[in-house]
N, C-alpha and C positions, 0 to 999 in steps of 0.2 A: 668519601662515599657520597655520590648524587642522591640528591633527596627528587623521590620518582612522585610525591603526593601531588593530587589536582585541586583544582576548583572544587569546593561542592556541586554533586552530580542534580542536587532536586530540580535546576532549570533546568536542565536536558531532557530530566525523566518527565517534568512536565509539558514540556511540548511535546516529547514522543507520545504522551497519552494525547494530547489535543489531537494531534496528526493520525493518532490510532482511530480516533475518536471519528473524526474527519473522515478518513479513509470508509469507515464505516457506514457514516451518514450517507456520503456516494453510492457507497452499495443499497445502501437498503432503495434512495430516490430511484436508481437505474431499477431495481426490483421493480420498485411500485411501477415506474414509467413504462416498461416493460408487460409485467401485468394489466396495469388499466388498457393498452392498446392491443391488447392479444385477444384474438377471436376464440371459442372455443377449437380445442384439440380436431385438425382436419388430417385423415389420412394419406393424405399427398406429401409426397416427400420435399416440395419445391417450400424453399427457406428464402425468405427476403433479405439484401444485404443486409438493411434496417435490425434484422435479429442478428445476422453475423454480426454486425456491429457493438451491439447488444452482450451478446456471448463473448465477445473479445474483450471489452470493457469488465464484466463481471470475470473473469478469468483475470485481469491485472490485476483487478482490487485484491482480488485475491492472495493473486501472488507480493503485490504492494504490503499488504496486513499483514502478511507472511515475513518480509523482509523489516517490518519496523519490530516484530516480535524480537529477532534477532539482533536489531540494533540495539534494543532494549537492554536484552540480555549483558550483550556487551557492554553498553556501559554501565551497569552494574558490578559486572567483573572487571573493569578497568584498573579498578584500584589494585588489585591483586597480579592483574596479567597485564604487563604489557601489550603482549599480542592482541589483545583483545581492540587495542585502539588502533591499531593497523589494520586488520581487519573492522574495526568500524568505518576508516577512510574509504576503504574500496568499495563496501553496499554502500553506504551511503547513498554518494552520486548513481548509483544502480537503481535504488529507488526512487531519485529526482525524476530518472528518465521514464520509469516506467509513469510512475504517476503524471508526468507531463504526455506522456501520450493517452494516457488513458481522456484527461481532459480533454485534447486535440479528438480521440472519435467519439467521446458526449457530445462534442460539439455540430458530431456531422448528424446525430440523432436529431 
């Protein structure tokens, strides 16, 4: 019988919190960046790319914080489910990409 145990998981779970952490501090700077250059509420429907920008960025983090929840999860249930580490392979790199772009349109901000 294969012995299926790993590593202790507490560095993983600790960078997933850094990177949670992370993810976070993003959102809130895009908030504030966001708020400090916002004129008051004008009834015109006309949006600046600069806020599409904006909204698309606050929509990854989102979905970013979403997916490290998830990896989280999983490696906690590693020990117990295989599955669970195969399914952490595939978000993973899912959340690289996102978060890589997320950077890529902060930058055009």
């Amino acid at each position: 019988m294969q012995s299926t145990s790993r590593a202790p998981q507490e560095p993983t779970l600790i960078q997933d919190q850094a990177e949670l952490a992370s993810s976070r501090a993003k959102a809130d700077r895009t908030l504030a960046r966001r708020l400090a250059g916002t004129a008051p509420p004008s009834f015109s429907k006309t949006v600046s790319i600069e806020e599409h920008i904006v909204q698309a960025s606050d929509d990854l983090l989102r979905i970013s914080a979403g997916f490290q929840s998830v990896l989280t999860l999983l490696d906690l249930q590693s020990d117990t489910r295989v599955e669970s580490i195969g399914l952490h392979a595939l978000l993973l790199p899912l959340k690289q990409q996102i978060d890589k772009n997320v950077d890529r349109l902060q930058a055009l901000v």
